[in-house]
C-alpha positions as CSV (number, residue, x, y, z in Angstrom):
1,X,0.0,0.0,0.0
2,X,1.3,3.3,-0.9
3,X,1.7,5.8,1.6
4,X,0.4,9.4,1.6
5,X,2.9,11.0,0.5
6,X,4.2,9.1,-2.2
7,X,0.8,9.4,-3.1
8,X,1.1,13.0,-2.7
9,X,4.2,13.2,-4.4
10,X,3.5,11.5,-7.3
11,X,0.4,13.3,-8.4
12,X,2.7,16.9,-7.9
13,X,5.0,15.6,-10.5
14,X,1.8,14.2,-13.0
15,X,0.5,17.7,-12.7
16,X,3.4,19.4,-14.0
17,X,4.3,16.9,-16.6
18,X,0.7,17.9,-18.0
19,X,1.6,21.5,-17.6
20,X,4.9,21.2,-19.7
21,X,2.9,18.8,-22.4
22,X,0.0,21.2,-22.7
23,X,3.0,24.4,-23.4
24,X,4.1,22.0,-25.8
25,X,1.2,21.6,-27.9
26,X,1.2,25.3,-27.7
27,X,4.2,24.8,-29.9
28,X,3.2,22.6,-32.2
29,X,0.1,25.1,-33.0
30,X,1.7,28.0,-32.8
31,X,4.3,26.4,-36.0
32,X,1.6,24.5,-37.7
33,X,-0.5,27.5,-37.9
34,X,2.7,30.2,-39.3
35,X,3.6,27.5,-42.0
36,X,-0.7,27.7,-43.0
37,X,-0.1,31.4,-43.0
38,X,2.9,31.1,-44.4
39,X,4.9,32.8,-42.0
40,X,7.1,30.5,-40.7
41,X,11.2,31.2,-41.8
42,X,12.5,27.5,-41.0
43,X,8.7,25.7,-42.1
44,X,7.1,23.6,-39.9
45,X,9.3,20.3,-38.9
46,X,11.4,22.0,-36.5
47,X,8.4,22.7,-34.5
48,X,7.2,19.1,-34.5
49,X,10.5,17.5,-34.1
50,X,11.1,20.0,-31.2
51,X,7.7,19.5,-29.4
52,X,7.5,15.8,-29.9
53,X,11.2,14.9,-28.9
54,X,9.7,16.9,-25.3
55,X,6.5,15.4,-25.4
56,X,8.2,12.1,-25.5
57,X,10.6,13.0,-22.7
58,X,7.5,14.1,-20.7
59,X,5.3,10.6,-21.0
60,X,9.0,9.3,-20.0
61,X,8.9,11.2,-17.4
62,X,5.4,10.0,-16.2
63,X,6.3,6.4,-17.1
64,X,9.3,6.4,-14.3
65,X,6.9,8.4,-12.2
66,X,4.1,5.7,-12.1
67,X,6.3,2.9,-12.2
68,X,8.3,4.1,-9.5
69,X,6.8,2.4,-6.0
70,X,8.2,4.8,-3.6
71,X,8.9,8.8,-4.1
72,X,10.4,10.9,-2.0
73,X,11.4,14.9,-2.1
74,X,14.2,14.4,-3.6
75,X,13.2,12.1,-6.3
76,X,10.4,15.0,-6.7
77,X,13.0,17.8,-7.0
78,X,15.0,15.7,-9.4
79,X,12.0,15.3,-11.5
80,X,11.0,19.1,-11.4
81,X,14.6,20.0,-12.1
82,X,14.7,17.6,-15.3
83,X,11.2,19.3,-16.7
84,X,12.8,22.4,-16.0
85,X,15.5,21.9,-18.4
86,X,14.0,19.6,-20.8
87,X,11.2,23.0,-21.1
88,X,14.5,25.2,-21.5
89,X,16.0,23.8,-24.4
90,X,12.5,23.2,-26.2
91,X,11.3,26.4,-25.5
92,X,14.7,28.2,-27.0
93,X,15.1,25.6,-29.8
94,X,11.2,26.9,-30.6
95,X,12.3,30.8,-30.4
96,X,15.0,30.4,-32.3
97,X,13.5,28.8,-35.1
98,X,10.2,30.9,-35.2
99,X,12.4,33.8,-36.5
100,X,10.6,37.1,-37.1
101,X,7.6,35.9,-35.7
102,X,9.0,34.7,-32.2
103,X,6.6,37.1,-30.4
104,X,3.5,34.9,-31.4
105,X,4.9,32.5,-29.4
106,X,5.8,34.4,-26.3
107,X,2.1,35.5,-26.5
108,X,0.5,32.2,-26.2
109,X,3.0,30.9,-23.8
110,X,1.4,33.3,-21.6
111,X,-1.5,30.7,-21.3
112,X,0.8,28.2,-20.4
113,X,2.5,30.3,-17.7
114,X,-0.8,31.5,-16.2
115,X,-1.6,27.6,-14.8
116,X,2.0,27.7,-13.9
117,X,2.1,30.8,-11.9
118,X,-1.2,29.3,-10.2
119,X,0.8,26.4,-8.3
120,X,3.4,28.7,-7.6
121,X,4.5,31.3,-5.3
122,X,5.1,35.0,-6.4
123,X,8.9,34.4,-6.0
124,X,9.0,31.3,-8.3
125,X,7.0,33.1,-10.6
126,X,8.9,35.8,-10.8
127,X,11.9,33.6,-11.5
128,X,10.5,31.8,-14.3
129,X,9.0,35.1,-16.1
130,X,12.4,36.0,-16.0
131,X,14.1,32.6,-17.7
132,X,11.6,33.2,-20.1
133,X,12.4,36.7,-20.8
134,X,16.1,35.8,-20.6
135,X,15.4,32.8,-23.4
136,X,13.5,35.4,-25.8
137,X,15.8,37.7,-25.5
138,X,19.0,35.2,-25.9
139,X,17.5,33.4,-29.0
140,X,16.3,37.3,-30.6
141,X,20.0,38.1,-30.4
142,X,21.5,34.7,-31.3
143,X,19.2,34.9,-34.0
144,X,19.3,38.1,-35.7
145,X,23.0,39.2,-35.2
146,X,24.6,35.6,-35.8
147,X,22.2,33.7,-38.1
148,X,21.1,37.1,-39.9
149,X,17.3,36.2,-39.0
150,X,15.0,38.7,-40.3
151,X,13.7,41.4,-37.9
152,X,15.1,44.1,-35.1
153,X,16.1,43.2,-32.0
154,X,15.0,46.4,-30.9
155,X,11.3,45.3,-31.3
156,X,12.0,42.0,-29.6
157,X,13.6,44.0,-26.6
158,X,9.9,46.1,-26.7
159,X,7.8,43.1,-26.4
160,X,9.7,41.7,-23.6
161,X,9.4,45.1,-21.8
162,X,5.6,44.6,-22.4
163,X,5.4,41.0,-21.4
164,X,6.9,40.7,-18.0
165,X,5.2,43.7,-16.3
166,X,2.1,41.5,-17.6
167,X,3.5,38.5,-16.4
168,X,4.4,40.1,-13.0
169,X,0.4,41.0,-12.7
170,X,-0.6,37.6,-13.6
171,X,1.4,36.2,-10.7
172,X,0.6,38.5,-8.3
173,X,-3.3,38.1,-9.2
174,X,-2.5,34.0,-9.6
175,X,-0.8,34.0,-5.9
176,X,-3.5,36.2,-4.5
177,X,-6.1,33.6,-5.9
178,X,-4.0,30.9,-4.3
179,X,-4.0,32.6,-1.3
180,X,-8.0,32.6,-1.1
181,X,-8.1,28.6,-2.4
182,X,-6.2,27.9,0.6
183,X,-8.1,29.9,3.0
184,X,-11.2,28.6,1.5
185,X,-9.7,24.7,2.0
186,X,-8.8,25.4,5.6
187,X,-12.0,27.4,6.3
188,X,-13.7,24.1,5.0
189,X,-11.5,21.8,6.9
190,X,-11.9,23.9,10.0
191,X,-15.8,23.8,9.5
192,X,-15.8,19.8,8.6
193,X,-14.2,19.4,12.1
194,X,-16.6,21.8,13.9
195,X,-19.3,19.4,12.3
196,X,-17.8,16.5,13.4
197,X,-17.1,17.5,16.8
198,X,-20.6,19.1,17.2
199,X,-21.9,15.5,15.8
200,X,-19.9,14.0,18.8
201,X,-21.4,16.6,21.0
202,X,-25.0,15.6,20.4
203,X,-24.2,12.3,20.1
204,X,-22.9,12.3,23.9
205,X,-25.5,14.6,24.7
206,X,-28.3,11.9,23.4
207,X,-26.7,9.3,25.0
208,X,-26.6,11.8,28.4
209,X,-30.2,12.5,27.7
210,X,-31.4,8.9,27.0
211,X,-29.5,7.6,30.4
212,X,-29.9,7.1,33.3
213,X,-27.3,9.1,35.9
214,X,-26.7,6.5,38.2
215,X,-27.0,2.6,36.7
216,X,-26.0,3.9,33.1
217,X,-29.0,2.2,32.3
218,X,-32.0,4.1,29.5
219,X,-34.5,6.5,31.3
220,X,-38.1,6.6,31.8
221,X,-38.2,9.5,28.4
222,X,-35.5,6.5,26.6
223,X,-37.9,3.8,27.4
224,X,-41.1,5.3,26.7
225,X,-39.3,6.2,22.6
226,X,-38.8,2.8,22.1
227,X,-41.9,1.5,23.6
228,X,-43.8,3.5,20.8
229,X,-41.5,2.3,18.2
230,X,-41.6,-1.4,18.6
231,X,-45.6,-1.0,19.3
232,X,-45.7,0.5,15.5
233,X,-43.7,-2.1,14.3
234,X,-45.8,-4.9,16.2
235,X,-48.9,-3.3,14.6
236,X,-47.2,-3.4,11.3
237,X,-46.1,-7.2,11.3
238,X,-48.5,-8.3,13.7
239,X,-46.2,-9.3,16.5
240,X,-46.4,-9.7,19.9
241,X,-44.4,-7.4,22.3
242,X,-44.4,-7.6,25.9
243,X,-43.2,-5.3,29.3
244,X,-42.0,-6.6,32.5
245,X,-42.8,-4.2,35.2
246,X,-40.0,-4.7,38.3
247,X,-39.8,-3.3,41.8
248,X,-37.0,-4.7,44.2
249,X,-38.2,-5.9,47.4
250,X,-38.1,-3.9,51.0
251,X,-36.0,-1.4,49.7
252,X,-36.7,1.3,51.6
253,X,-35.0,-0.9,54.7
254,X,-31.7,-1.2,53.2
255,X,-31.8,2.7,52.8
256,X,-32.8,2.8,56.5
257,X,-30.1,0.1,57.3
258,X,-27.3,0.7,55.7
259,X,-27.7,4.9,54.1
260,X,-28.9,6.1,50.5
261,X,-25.0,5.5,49.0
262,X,-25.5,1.6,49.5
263,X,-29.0,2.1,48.1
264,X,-27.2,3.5,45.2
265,X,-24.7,0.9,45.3
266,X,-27.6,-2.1,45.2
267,X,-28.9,0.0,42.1
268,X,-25.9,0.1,40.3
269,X,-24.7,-4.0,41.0
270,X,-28.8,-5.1,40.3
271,X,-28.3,-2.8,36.7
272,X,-25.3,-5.5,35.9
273,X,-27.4,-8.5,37.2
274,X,-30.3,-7.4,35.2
275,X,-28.0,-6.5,31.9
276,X,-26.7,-9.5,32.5
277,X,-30.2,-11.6,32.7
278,X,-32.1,-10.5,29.6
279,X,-31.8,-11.1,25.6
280,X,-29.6,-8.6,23.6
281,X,-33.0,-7.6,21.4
282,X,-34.2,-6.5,24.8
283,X,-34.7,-2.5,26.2
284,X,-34.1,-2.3,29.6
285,X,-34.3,0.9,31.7
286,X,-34.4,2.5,35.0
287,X,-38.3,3.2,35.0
288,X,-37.9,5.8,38.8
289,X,-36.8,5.0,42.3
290,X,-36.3,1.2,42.9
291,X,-38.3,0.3,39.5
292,X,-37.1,-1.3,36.4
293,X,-38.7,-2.0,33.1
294,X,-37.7,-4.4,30.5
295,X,-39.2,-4.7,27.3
296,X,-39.1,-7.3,25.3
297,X,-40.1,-7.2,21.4
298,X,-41.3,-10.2,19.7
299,X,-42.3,-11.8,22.6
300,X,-45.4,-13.6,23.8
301,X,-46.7,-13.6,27.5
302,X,-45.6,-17.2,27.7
303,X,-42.0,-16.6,26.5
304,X,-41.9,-13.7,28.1
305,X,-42.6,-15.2,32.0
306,X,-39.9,-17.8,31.7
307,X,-37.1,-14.3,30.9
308,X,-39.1,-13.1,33.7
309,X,-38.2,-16.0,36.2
310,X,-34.7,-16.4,34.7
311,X,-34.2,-12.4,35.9
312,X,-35.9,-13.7,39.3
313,X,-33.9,-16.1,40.1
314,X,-30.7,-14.1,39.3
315,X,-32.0,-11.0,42.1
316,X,-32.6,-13.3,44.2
317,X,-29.6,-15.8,44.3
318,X,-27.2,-12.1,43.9
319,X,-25.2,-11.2,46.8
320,X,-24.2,-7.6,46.9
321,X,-21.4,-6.4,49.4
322,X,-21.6,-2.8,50.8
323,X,-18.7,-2.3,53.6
324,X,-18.1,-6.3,54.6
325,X,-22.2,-6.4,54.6
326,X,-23.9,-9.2,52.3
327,X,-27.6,-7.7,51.2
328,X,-29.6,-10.2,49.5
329,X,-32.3,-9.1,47.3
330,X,-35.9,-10.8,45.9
331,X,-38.3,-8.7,43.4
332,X,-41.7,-8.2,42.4
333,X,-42.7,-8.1,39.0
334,X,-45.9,-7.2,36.7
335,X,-46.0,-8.8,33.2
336,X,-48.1,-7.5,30.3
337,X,-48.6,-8.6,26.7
338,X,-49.3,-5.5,24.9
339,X,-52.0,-6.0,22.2
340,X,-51.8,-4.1,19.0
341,X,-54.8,-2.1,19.5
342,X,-53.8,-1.5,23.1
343,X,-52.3,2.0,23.8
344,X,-49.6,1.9,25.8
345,X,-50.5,3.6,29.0
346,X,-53.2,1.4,29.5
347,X,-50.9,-1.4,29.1
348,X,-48.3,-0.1,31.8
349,X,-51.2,0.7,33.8
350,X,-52.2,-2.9,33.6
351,X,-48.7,-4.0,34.4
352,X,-48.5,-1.9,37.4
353,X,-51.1,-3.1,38.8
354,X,-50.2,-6.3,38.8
355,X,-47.0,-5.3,40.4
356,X,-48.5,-4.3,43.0
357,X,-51.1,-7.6,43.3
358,X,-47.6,-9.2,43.3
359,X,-46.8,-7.3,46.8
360,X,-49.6,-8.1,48.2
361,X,-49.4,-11.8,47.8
362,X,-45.9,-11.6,49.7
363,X,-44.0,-10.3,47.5
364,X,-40.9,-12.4,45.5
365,X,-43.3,-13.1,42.6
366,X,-44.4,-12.5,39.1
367,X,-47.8,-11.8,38.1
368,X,-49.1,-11.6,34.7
369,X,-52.4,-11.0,33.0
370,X,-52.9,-14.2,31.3
């Protein structure tokens, strides 16, 4: 696997390979088009020898590049440095041999140089309008006083005084543009983590809001949003869902015995115990005080009692230790089958009420409707 910035690295060098390919078929138009016109001094081969020996160099260049498994900055310098020189010679060979009418060319490089100076800092692109002003000027001179080219060098020497004031704009507007795409990319990072971290912040704060303080268990609001849910979806497929209404035993003594922090500690260990006791498809929740509620979807009355009697059992055979004191515990429990044209008060109405015929019997039992 390739790592970031290899990745990084390698699409840098890519980019400015297609750069230097598009400024050579600059070339290639720009000489095509003076030999149509017939303009051109040398004809049209030079132009197409020149710019296809580069363009060659260039998907060379992108062939080592993508071949290459692992690139680092200097392998990326080397490669910048190599484009560099391979664009010096073409684009000199190119003035030299458009003669008279090597100002055409200068013009449309300014195309070229514009999605140059827009990766680039001001500096950089100061340097390069000046190799290319350099090159014009070098090949003008080269060409006119030692190969008796037509035209003045005077002229030449005018557009060059015209080209790299526009040049020097186009930077400065290209780096101020940069300037703004990079505030506009941190401004959108910035705001993509204020998202996510407010995402986490209402996440926690629905989790705080949907639990319970002291057993980590769901609350009473919790409970009731899934109680609604899962009666819509027993209504839709005609399923059976059922609640289990629980209240522990004499609990009021051990907070008369022992203090409210072992009443608290009780809660907290009979949360586990219960947890512990039902089905993962089941809701359980802290329903106020010493009550618990568990619901249970899918679930008949029958089904239902023996979970019931399995979370029994477990209360009763826990032993919970608060300072070297063993507190055994027993509960009481109303069961309900909620029917699907049953609203769900009634039905918790129902099961508390048979919580509390469970009491009266002498307590440590389970009573259900059916």
């Amino acid at each position: 696997m390739q790592d970031k910035l290899t990745i990084k690295l390698r699409a840098r060098i890519v980019n400015n390979t297609m750069l230097a390919m598009l400024a050579y078929s600059i070339v290639i138009f720009v000489g095509v088009m003076s030999v149509f016109l017939d303009l051109s001094y040398y004809g049209y081969k030079p132009f197409v020898s020149i710019s296809f020996a580069a363009i060659f160099l260039n998907i060379l260049y992108l062939l080592i590049t993508y071949t290459r498994i692992r690139i680092d900055g200097r392998f990326a310098n080397r490669m910048l440095i190599t484009q560099i020189v391979t664009w010096f010679f073409t684009f000199s060979a190119a003035l030299f041999f458009m003669a008279e009418i090597r100002a055409i060319l200068l013009l449309s490089s300014v195309m070229a140089t514009t999605f140059v100076f827009s990766y680039q800092s001001f500096k950089s692109s100061i340097v390069i309008t000046l190799l290319i002003a350099a090159c014009y000027v070098l090949m003008s001179y080269i060409g006119i006083f030692k190969f008796n080219q037509p035209g003045k060098f005077s002229y030449d020497l005018l557009i060059i005084c015209c080209f790299v004031p526009a040049c020097i704009f186009i930077a400065y507007m290209a780096e101020r543009v940069t300037r703004q795409r990079d505030l506009l990319s941190q401004t959108k990072r910035e705001l993509e983590c204020s998202i996510i971290e407010r995402q986490s912040i209402l996440k926690k704060l629905e989790i705080v809001a949907a639990t319970d303080d002291l057993t980590g268990l769901l609350n009473r609001r919790a409970i009731n949003q899934h109680l609604e849910k899962e009666h819509e979806r027993s209504k839709r497929n005609l399923a059976s869902i059922s609640v289990l209404l629980i209240d522990i035993d004499h609990f009021k003594s051990i907070n008369d015995t022992y203090g409210h922090l072992a009443g608290d500690r009780v809660l907290q260990q009979l949360s586990e115990t219960l947890k512990a006791s039902i089905r993962e498809v089941d809701y359980l929740a802290r329903w106020g005080g010493e009550e618990f509620l568990v619901l249970m979807p899918d679930t008949d009355s029958s089904a239902a009692m023996v979970l019931a009697k399995r979370i029994q059992t477990a209360i009763k055979d826990a032993v919970i230790t608060y300072k070297q004191n063993k507190i055994r515990l027993t509960m009481s429990g109303g069961l309900v089958e909620l029917s699907a044209n049953e609203a769900i008060k009634d039905g918790l109405l129902k099961a508390d009420e048979l919580l509390y015929k469970a009491k009266e019997l002498g307590r440590n039992k389970v009573m259900s409707a059916t």
